[in-house]
N, C-alpha and C positions, 0 to 999 in steps of 0.2 A: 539528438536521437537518444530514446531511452528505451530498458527493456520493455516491449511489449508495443511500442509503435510501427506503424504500418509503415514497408519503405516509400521511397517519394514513383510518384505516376510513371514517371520517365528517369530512367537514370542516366542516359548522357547517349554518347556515339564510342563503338568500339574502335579497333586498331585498323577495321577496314573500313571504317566509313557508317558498320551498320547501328540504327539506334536501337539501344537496348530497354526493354520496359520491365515494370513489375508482369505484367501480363505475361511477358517469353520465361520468367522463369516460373511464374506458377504452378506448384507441382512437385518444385525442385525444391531444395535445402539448398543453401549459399553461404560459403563462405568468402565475406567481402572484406577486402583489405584496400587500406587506404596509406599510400606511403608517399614519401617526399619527391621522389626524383629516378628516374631511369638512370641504368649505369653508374649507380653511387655505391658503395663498399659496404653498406647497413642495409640498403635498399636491394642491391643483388643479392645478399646472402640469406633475405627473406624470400625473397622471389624463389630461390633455388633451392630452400629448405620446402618450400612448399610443391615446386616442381618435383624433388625427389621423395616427397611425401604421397604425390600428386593420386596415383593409384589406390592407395589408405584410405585419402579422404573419399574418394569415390566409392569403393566400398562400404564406410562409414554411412554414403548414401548424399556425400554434398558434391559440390560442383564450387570450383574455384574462380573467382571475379579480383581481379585488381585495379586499383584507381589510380590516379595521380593527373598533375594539371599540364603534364607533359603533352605533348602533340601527338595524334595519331602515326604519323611518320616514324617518330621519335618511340613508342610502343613496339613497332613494327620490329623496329632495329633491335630494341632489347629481347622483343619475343625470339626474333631469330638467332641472336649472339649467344643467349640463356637455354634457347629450345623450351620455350616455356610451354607447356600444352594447353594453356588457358587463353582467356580473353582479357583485354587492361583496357577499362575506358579513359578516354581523355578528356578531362572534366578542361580544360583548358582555361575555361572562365571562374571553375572553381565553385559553381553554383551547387552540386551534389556535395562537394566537401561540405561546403556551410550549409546544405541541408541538414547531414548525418552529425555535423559538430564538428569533424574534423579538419578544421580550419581554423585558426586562431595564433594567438601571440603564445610561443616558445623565445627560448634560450638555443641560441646555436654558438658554438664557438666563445659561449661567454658571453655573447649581445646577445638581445631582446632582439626577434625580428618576428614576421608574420608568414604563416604557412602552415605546410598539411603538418596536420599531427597523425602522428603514426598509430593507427587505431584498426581493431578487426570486428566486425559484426560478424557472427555468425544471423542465418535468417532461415526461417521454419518454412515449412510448404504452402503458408498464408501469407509471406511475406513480410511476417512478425518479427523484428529482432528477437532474440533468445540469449545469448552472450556477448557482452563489449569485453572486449579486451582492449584495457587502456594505454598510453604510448608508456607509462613506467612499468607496466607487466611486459610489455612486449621484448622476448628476446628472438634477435633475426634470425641468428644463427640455427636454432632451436623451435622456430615459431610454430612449423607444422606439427612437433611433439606439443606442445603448449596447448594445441587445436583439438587433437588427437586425445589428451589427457582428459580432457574434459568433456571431451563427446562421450570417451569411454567408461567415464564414471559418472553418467548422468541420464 
């Protein structure tokens, strides 16, 4: 996925079951994040930078989407533990990851292994990428200021 491509028809089933399309956000601006794992210490601290950002970006005028190959059950549990006011699809098969790029060979712990790479599209009201934010920009802690930084000056 690259600036100015269109995102994919269908982008997967949310935390309850529902599918999400390009079609349901039309209209909207989207801020789409795509991270490793539910319940992880890099992975929570984005989710919850974002959640406590969560009202900003809305004003900003976006709407928050997260991804990961976790289970919709597995979504459920972190939206309620986080309180997260969003939606998290569960790409489970991983087919949306390896649409957007966001799937590939990293370094974890020092191995080579394969998996999500932690990546944000911002996406425009045509469904246009407009900013990647790549996994070496990405700080979790900080992510919704990162998001925010550059809406704000653009």
């Amino acid at each position: 996925m690259n600036i100015g491509d269109q995102l994919p028809e269908v982008l997967g089933l949310n935390e309850k079951g529902e599918e999400i399309t390009r079609q349901d956000l039309a209209g909207k601006k989207i801020v789409l994040y795509a991270y490793p794992k539910d319940n992880t210490s890099g992975c929570t601290a984005e989710a919850c930078s974002l959640r406590d950002n969560y009202d900003k970006l809305r004003h900003a005028g976006y709407e928050v989407i997260g991804i990961s190959k976790d289970s919709a059950a597995s979504h459920l549990k972190f939206i309620e533990k986080q309180e997260l006011p969003f939606s998290l699809i569960a790409d489970v098969d991983t087919t949306l990851l390896q649409q957007l790029g966001a799937w590939g060979e990293k370094t974890f712990c020092g191995r080579k292994c394969v998996g999500t790479l932690r990546t944000t599209f911002l996406i425009d009201e045509e469904g246009k990428v407009e900013r990647i934010f790549s996994p070496k920009e990405i700080k979790t802690k900080i992510h919704a200021e990162q998001i925010l930084d550059y809406i704000n000056n653009h």
